[in-house]
BAZAVEX-454609 format. One record per residue (C-alpha): residue in three letters; y, z, x. Coordinates in steps of 0.25 Angstrom, whole numbers, padded with zeros to 4 digits, always signed. Each point is the difference from the previous one (the first is absolute). Example, Ala and Ser with C-alpha at 12.3 -4.5 7.8 and 13.67 -1.06 7.14 Angstrom:
<marses>
ala-0018+0031+0049/ser+0014-0002+0006/
</marses>
This chain:
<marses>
unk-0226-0168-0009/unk+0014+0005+0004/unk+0005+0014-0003/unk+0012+0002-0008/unk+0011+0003+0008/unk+0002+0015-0005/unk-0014+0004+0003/unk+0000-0006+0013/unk+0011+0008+0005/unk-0002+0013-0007/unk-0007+0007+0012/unk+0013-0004+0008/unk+0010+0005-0011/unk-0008+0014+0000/unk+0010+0007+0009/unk+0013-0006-0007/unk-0007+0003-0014/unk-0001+0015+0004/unk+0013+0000+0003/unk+0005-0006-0012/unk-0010+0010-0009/unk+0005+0012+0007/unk+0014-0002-0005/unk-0003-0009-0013/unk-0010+0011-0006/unk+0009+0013+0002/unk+0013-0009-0005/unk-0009-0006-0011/unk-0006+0014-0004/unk+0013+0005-0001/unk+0005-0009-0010/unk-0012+0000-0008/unk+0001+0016+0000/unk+0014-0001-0005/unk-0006-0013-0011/unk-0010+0011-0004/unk+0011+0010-0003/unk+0005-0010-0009/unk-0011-0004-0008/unk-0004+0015-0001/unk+0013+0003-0007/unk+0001-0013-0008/unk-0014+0005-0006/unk+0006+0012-0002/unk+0012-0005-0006/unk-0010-0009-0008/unk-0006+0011-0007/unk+0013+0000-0007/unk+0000-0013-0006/unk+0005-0014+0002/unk+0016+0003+0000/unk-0001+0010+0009/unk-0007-0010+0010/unk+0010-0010-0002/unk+0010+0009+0000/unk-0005+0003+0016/unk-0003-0012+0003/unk+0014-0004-0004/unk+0008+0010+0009/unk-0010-0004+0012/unk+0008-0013+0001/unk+0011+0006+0005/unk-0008+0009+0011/unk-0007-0013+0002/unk+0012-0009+0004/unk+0005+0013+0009/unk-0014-0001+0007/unk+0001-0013+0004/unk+0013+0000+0006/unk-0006+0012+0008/unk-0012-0010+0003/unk+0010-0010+0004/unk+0009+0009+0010/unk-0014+0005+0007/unk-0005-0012+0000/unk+0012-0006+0009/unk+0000+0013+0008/unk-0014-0001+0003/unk+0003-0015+0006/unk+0009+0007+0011/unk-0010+0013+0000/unk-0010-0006+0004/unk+0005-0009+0008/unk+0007+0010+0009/unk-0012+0009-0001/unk-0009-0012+0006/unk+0011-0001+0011/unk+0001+0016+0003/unk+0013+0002-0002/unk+0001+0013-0008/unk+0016+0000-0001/unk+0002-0012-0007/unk-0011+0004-0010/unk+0007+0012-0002/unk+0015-0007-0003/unk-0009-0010-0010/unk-0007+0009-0008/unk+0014+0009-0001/unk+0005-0012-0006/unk-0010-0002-0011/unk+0000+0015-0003/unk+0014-0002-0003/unk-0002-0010-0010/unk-0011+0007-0007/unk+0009+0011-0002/unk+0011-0007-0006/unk-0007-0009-0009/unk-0009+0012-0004/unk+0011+0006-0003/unk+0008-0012-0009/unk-0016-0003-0008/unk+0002+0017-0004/unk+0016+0002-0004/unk-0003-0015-0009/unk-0015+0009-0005/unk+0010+0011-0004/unk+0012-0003-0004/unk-0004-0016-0007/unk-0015+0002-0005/unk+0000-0007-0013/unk+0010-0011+0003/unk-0009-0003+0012/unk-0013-0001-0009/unk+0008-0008-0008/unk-0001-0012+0009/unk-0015+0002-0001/unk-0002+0003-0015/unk+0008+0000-0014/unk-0011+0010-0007/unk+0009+0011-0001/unk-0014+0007-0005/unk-0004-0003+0015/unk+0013+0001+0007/unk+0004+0015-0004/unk-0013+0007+0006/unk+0001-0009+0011/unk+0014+0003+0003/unk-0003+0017-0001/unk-0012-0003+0010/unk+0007-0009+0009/unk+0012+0012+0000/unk-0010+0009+0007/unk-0008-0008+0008/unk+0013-0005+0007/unk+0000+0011+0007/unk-0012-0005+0010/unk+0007-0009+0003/unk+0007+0005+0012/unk-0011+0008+0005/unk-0010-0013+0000/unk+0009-0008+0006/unk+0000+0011+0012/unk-0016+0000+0000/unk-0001-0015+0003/unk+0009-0001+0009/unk-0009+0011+0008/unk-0011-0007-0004/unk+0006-0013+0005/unk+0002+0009+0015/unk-0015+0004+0001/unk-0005-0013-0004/unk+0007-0007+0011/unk-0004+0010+0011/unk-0015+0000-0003/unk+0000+0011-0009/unk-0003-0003-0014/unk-0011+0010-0003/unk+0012+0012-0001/unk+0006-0006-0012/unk-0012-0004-0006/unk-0003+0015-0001/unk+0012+0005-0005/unk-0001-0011-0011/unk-0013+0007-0004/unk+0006+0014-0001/unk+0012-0008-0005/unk-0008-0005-0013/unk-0009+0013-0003/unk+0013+0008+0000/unk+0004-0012-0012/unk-0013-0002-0005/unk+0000+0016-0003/unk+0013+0002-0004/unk+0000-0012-0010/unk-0013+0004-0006/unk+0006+0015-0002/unk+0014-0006-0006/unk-0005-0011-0008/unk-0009+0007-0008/unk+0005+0014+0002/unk-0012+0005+0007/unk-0001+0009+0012/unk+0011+0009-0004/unk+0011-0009-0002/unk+0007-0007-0012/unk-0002-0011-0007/unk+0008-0010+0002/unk-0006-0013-0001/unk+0004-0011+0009/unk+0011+0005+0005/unk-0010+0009+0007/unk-0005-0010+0006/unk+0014-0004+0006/unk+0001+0014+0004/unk-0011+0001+0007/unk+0002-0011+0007/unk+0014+0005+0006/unk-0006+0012+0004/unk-0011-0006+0007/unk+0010-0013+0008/unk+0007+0013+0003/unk-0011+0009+0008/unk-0004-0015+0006/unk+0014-0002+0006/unk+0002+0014+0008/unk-0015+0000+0005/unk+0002-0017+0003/unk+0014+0005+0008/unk-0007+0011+0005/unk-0010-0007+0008/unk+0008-0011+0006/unk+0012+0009+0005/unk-0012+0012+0004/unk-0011-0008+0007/unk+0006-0014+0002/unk+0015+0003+0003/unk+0001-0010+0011/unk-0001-0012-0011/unk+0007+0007-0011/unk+0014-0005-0002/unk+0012+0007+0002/unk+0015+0001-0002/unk+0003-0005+0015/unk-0009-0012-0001/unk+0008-0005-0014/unk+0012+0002+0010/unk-0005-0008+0012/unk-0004-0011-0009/unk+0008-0012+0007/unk+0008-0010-0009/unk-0010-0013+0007/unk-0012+0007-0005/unk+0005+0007-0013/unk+0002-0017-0003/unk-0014-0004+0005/unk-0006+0010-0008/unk+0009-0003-0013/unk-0002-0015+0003/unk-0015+0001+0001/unk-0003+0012-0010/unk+0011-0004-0012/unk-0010-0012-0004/unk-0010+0009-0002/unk+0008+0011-0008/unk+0005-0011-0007/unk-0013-0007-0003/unk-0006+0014-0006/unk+0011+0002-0007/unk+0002-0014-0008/unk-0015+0001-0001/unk-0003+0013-0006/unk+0011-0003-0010/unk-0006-0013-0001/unk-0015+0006-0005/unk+0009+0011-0008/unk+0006-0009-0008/unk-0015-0004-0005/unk+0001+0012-0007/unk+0010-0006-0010/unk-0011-0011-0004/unk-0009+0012-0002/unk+0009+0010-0008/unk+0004-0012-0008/unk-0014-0002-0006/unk-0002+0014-0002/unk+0000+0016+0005/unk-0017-0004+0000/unk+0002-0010+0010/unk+0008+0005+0007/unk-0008+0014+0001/unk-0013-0010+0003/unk+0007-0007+0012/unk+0005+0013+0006/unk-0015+0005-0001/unk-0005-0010+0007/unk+0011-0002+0010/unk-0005+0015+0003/unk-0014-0004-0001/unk+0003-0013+0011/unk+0008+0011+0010/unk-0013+0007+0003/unk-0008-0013+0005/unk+0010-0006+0006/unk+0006+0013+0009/unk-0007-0005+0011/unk+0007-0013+0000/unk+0012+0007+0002/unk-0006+0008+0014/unk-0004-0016+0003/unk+0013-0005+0001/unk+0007+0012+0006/unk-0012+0000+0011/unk+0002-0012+0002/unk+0015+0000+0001/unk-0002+0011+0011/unk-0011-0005+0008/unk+0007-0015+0000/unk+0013+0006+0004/unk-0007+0008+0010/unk-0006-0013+0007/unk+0012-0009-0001/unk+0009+0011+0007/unk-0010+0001+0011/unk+0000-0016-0001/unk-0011-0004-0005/unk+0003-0012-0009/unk-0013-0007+0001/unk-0008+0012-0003/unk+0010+0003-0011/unk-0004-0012-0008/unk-0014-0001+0002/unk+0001+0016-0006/unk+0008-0006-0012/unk-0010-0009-0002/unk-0013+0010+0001/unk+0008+0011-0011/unk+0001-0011-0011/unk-0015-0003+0001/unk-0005+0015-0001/unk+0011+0003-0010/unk-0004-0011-0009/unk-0016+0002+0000/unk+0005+0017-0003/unk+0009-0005-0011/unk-0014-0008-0007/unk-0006+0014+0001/unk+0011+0007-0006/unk+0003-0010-0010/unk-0016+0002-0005/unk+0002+0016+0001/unk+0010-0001-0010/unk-0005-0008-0010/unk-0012+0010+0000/unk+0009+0011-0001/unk+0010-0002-0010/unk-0010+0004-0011/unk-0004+0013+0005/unk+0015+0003+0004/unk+0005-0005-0016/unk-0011+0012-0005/unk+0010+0011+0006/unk+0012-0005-0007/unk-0004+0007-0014/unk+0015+0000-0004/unk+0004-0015-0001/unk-0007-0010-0010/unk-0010-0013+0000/unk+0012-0010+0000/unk+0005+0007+0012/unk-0013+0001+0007/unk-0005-0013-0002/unk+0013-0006+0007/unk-0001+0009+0010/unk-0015-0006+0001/unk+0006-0014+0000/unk+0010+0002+0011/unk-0009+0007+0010/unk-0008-0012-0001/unk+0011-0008+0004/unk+0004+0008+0012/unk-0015+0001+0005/unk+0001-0015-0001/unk+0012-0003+0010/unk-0003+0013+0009/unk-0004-0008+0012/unk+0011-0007-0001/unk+0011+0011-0001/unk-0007+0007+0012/unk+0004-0013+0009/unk+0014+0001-0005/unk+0000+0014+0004/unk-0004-0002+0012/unk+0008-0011+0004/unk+0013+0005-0008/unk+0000+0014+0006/unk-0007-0001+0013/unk-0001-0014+0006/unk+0014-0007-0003/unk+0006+0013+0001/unk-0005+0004+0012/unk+0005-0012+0007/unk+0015+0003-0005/unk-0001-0014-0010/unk+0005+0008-0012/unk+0009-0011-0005/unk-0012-0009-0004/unk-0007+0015-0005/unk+0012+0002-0010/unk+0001-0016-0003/unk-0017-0001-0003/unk+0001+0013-0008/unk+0012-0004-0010/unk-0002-0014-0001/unk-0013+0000-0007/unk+0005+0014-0008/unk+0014-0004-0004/unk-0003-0015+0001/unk-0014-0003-0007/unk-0007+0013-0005/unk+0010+0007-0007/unk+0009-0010-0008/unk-0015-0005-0006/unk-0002+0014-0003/unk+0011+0000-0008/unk-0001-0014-0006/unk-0014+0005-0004/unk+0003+0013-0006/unk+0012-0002-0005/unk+0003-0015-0005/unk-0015-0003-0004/unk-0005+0013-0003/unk-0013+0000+0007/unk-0009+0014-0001/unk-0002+0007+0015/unk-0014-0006+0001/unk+0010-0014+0004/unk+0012+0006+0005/unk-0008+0007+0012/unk-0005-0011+0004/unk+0014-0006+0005/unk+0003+0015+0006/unk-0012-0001+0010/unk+0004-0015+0003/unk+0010+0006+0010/unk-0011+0004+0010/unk-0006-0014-0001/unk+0013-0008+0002/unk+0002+0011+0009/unk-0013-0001+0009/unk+0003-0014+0003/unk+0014+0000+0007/unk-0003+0014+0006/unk-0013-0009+0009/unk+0009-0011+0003/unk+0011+0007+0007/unk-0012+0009+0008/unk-0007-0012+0005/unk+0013-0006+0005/unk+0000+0011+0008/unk+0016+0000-0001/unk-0002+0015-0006/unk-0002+0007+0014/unk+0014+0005+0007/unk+0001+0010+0011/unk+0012+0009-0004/unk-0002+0010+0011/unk-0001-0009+0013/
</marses>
């Protein structure tokens, strides 16, 4: 009897799946670190009871669709990054990675002036509850202010990734989070010496702690990696040929984050329109879902890095053939984190003693959900943010993701929450068929093979 392909090949993918886990784990550890941040203090908050939950949940969508256009300007950064890493040439990485600094900076800053001066015509979009709105509006006021400083740490973060070097961040992230754990805990419930305050402590804390993160962050690329940290005079040697391949090739990309993060925001509208308790349920969960699927997100940027590394040495055959081996692993990890969820989420929902039975038991309900599609939504991360990226096809990146959002997910959302009334037990369903359509297109434009371009040669 003939071995499955995957196993018959494993011992001769042992070398390239080291390489893949040693820059998947620490990226992926980091952003379940930071996932485990944010479900510490949505439990905290919990405590507090159901409007407070949503109330945070509700602020988040703005931070949310900020993070995501960050996502998108690394990720097309990281297409030239690692490319030009792969090739040697240090310079052109530098004048690269000054670019996306730049526009990590501005946008940073646009996401905190509209947080401070536009807060309740902003949540607005999102919900009409002014029983929702108004706390939401006072938190989202505070927390804009780590905004600017968050933006800085990922595009650090974005520097060491690139070199080799992602266990740095992944230690200040740790210190980062205790800081914020700490602090939240003291000022929400006013222990450890310091007021009461609620949940605006929490958003307090959370400033201080995405401001230590930022100085230590810069700190250690300008100290001990100065050679690859960007500066003024590589902005100003950036020439007008490459600044219109790197706009060409990377605007796709921060186009595609953004149309689809405000895409997935705008299920909020479906959710706030039913009720503050759904809406408090699907943030939970959302929460919940970050912490098992972090390692997805250190999937796809590994393999954005090591693809782009070996088309920049050009290696295109054994590009594809490593395209091919990440979606395997990565869908047999996302059966296992898809059961380790749904064995979970009832020993989690015991520590939220502040919300009610209706709220855990759709919280329960959606999980279940997620757990089902979770090998499926590791694929796409994978492909999305590593593979097609990696190969400079970020047209057909931003065209897969919209589509199935704007063109089939989300209007049957709408039609099911809205016109027809259906409870979240149905809508949801329509929201995860976005991975499904998703998954389909994604593994035909990688078995064409048309995905892989050389953008360094």
């Amino acid at each position: 009897m003939r071995k499955p392909e995957l196993l018959s090949t494993f011992r001769e993918d042992i070398p390239f799946l080291k390489s893949f886990l040693l820059l998947a784990l620490p990226i992926g550890l980091q952003s379940m670190i930071t996932s485990i941040t944010n479900a510490v203090s949505s439990l905290m908050v919990g405590q507090l009871g159901d409007l407070e939950v949503s109330a945070t949940s509700l602020a988040g969508q703005v931070f949310f669709i900020l993070s995501l256009i960050i996502v998108g300007i690394v990720s097309g950064a990281t297409i030239f990054l690692s490319q030009f890493y792969g090739k040697g040439d240090r310079r052109q990485l530098n004048i690269a990675s000054s670019l996306a600094f730049t526009f990590i900076v501005a946008v940073s800053t646009l996401f905190s002036i509209i947080g401070l001066l536009f807060p309740e015509q902003t949540l607005q979009v999102f919900s009409k509850e002014a029983a929702v709105v108004e706390p939401a509006a006072r938190y989202l006021r505070i927390v804009c202010l780590s905004y600017l400083p968050t933006g800085i740490s990922l595009a650090c973060s974005m520097v060491f990734r690139n070199i080799g070097r992602p266990g740095f961040p992944l230690r200040v992230t740790i210190l980062t989070i205790i800081v914020d754990v700490v602090l939240g805990y003291g000022l929400i419930f006013g222990r450890l010496g310091l007021p009461e305050l609620g949940m605006d402590g929490a958003a307090y804390a959370l400033v201080v702690a995405r401001i230590i993160e930022m100085f230590i962050m810069v700190g250690g690329l300008y100290g001990r990696f100065g050679g690859f940290a960007p500066k003024l005079s590589d902005l100003l040697a950036v020439r007008k040929e490459f600044f219109s391949l790197f706009f060409r090739t990377s605007f796709p990309v921060i186009v595609n984050e953004t149309l689809w993060s405000i895409g997935y925001a705008l299920y909020s509208v479906v959710f706030y329109h039913m009720g503050y308790e759904v809406g408090a349920a699907v943030g939970i969960a959302k929460v919940l879902e970050q912490l098992l699927i972090a390692f997805f997100i250190g999937m796809g940027y590994a393999s954005a890095i090591l693809l782009g590394q070996t088309i920049g040495e050009g290696k295109q055959d054994k590009a594809a053939y490593y395209a091919k081996r990440m979606e395997a692993y990565t869908a047999m990890f996302g059966v296992f984190i898809g059961l380790l969820l749904i064995g979970l989420s009832p020993l989690i929902l015991i520590l939220y003693q502040g919300i009610s039975d209706e709220v855990k038991g759709h919280v329960l309900l959606l999980l279940c959900y997620m757990a089902l599609i979770m090998p499926v939504k590791g694929m796409n991360f994978v492909h999305i943010m590593g593979t097609l990226r990696a190969g400079g096809d970020t047209k057909m990146c931003m065209i897969i993701d919209n589509v199935t959002l704007w063109c089939v997910s989300l209007p049957l959302t709408f039609l099911m929450g809205y016109a027809f009334g259906f409870g979240i037990e149905v809508v949801f369903l329509f929201v995860i068929l976005d991975d499904l359509c998703k998954y389909i297109l994604v593994r035909l434009r990688v078995r064409s093979g048309k995905w892989i371009r050389n953008l360094v040669a």
